[in-house]
C-alpha positions in Angstrom: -7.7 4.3 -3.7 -7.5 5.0 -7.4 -10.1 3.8 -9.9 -10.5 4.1 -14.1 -11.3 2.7 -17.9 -11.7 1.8 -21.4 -12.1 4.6 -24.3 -11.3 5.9 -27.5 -8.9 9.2 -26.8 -5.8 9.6 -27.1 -4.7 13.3 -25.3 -2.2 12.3 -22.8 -1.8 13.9 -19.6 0.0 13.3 -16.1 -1.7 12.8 -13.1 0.2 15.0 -10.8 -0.8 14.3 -6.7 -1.4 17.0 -4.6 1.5 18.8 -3.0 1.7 18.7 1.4 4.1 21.8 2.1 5.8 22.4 5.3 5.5 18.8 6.4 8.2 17.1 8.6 7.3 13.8 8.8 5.5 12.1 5.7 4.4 8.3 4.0 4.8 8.1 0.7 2.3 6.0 -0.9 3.2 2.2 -2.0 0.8 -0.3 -4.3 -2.0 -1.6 -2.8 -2.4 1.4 0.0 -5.4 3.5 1.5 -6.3 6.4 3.1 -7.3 4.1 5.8 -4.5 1.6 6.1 -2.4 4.4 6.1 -4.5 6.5 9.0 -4.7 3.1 10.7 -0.6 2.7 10.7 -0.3 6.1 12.4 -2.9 5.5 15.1 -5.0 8.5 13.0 -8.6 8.9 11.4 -8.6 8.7 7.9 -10.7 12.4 7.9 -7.7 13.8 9.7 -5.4 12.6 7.1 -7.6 14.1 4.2 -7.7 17.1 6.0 -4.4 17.6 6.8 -3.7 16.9 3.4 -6.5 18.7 1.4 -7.4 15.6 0.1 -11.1 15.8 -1.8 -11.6 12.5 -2.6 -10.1 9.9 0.2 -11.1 7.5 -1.9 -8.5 8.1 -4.4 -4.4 8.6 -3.7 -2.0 7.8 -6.0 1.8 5.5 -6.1 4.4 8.0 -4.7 1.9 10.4 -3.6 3.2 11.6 0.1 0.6 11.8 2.5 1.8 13.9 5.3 1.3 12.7 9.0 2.4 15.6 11.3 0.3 16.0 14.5 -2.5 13.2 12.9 -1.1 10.5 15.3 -4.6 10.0 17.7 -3.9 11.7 21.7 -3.5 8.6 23.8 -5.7 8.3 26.8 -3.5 8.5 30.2 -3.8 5.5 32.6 -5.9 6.1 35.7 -3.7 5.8 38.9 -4.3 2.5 41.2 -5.4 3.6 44.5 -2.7 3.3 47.1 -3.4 0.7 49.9 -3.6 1.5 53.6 -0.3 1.1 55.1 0.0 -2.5 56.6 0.5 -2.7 60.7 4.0 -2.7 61.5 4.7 -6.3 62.7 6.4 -7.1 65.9 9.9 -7.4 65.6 10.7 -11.1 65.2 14.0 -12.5 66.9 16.4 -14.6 64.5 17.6 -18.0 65.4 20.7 -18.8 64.6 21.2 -21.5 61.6 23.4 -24.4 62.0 26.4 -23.4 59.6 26.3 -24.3 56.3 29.4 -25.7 54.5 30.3 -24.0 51.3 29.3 -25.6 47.9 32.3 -26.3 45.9 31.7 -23.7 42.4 30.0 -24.6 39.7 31.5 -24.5 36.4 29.2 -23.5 33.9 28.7 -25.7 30.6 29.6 -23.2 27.2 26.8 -23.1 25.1 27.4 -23.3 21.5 27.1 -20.6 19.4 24.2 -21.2 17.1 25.2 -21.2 13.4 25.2 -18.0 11.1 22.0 -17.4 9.3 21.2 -18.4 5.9 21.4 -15.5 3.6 17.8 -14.5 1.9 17.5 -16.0 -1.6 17.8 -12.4 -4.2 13.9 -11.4 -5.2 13.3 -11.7 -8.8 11.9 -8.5 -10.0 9.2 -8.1 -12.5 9.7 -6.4 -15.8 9.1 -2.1 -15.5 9.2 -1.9 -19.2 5.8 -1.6 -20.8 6.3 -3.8 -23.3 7.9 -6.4 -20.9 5.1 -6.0 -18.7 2.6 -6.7 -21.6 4.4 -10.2 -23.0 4.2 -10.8 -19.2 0.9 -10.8 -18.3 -0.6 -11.1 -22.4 1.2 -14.1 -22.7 0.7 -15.0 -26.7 -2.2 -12.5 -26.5 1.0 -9.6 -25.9 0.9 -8.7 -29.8 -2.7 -8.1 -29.9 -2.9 -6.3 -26.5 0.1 -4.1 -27.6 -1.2 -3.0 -30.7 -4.2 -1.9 -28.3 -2.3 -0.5 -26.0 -0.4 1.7 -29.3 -3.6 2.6 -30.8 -5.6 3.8 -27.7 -3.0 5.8 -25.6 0.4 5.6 -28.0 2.1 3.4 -24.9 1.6 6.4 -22.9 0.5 5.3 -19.1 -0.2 8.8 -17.7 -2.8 9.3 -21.0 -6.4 10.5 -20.3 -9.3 11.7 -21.6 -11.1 14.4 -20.4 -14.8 13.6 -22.9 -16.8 12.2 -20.0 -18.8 8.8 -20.6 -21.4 7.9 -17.7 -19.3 10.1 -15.4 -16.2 8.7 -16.2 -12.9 9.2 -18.1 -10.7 7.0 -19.9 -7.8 7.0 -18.6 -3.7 4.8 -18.5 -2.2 2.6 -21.2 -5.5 1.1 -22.3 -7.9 4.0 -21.8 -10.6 1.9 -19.2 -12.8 4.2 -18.0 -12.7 5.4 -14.6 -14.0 4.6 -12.1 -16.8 2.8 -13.8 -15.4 -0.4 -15.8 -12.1 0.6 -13.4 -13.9 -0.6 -10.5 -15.0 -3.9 -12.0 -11.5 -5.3 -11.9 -9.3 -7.0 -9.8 -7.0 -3.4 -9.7 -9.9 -1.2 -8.6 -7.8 -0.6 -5.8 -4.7 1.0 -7.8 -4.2 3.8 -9.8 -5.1 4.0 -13.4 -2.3 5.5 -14.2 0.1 3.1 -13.1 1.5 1.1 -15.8 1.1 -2.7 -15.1 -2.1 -2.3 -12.4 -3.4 -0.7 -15.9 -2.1 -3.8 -18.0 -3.5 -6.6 -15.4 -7.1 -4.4 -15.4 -7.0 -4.8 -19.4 -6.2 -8.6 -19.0 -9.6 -8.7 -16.4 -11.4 -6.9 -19.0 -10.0 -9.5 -22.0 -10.5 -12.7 -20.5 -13.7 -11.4 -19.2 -15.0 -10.6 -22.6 -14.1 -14.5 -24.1 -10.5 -13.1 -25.1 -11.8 -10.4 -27.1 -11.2 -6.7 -28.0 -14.8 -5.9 -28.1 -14.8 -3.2 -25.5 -11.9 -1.1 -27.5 -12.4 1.3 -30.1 -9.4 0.2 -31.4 -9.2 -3.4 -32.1 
């Protein structure tokens, strides 16, 4: 999982997840994942996974990130045999009587089925905005001008911006600068990346409406 929070720099830097060389079969990382889910998907432990993948912190992995998954997949446990049962007696050998003959049934036609109707085709998924500011007037609402301005002043729109001056233990870090993992962790994102550009916008929002629709918790306001 990925965790960060508010600040006041503005160096910008890209998170860059670690490389997994010589790996023929790998999952790249999706919204919302863990090391877990992800160990749990290919019947694996989650320290196998880190391991594999010289992964420090499991508690941190990033969108895109591949994690690979060769030889993590847990040995399965062969099934015990059934003991075989004792060979029955063989019966005495029982003498047919004939059956009074049977006359043939006339055949019997069999009734088509119909074929079932085609399947409706899916209704198209309406995709969210991927441009920052899109993103912003999405979630902002008529707070987006303000929140922008925030956004401008802390990183200059930049989602991959950091700071390395630690607070508490932790750095500012995305679009809004929260500090991570400290206020990070306090939002309904602490689950994502900082870095990634609308779980960063959504965190902010948190943080916003959380403060009575203030800016009090930015530097820049």
């Amino acid at each position: 999982m990925a965790y960060a929070a508010p600040a006041t720099a503005h160096t910008a830097t890209t998170h860059t997840a670690q490389a997994v060389t010589s790996c023929t079969n790998s999952y790249k990382v999706v919204a919302g994942d863990t090391l877990s889910q992800i160990a749990k998907r290919y019947t694996a432990s989650w320290l196998t996974l880190a391991s594999i993948n010289s992964i420090t912190n499991p508690n941190l992995i990033f969108i895109n990130q591949k994690i690979c998954v060769d030889n993590a997949t847990a040995a399965r446990t062969a099934s015990k045999k059934a003991p075989v049962a004792p060979a029955a007696p063989t019966p005495a050998p029982v003498v047919p009587t004939p059956a009074p003959a049977v006359p043939t049934p006339a055949p019997v036609v069999p009734t088509p089925v119909p074929a079932a109707p085609p399947a409706a085709a899916p209704a198209p998924a309406v995709a969210a905005s991927s441009d920052i500011n899109g993103m912003i007037d999405e979630i902002f609402g008529s707070y987006a001008a303000g929140a922008k301005h925030i956004a401008a002043c802390e990183s200059g729109m930049n989602p991959g911006a950091t700071n390395a001056y630690s607070i508490g233990g932790s750095h500012a870090a995305g679009l809004f600068q929260i500090l991570y993992p400290s206020t990070w962790g306090t939002t309904s994102q602490a689950g994502m990346s900082p870095y990634d550009a609308r779980a960063n916008i959504i965190a902010a929002h948190d943080i916003f409406v959380r403060d009575g629709y203030s800016w009090r918790e930015w530097t820049c306001q």
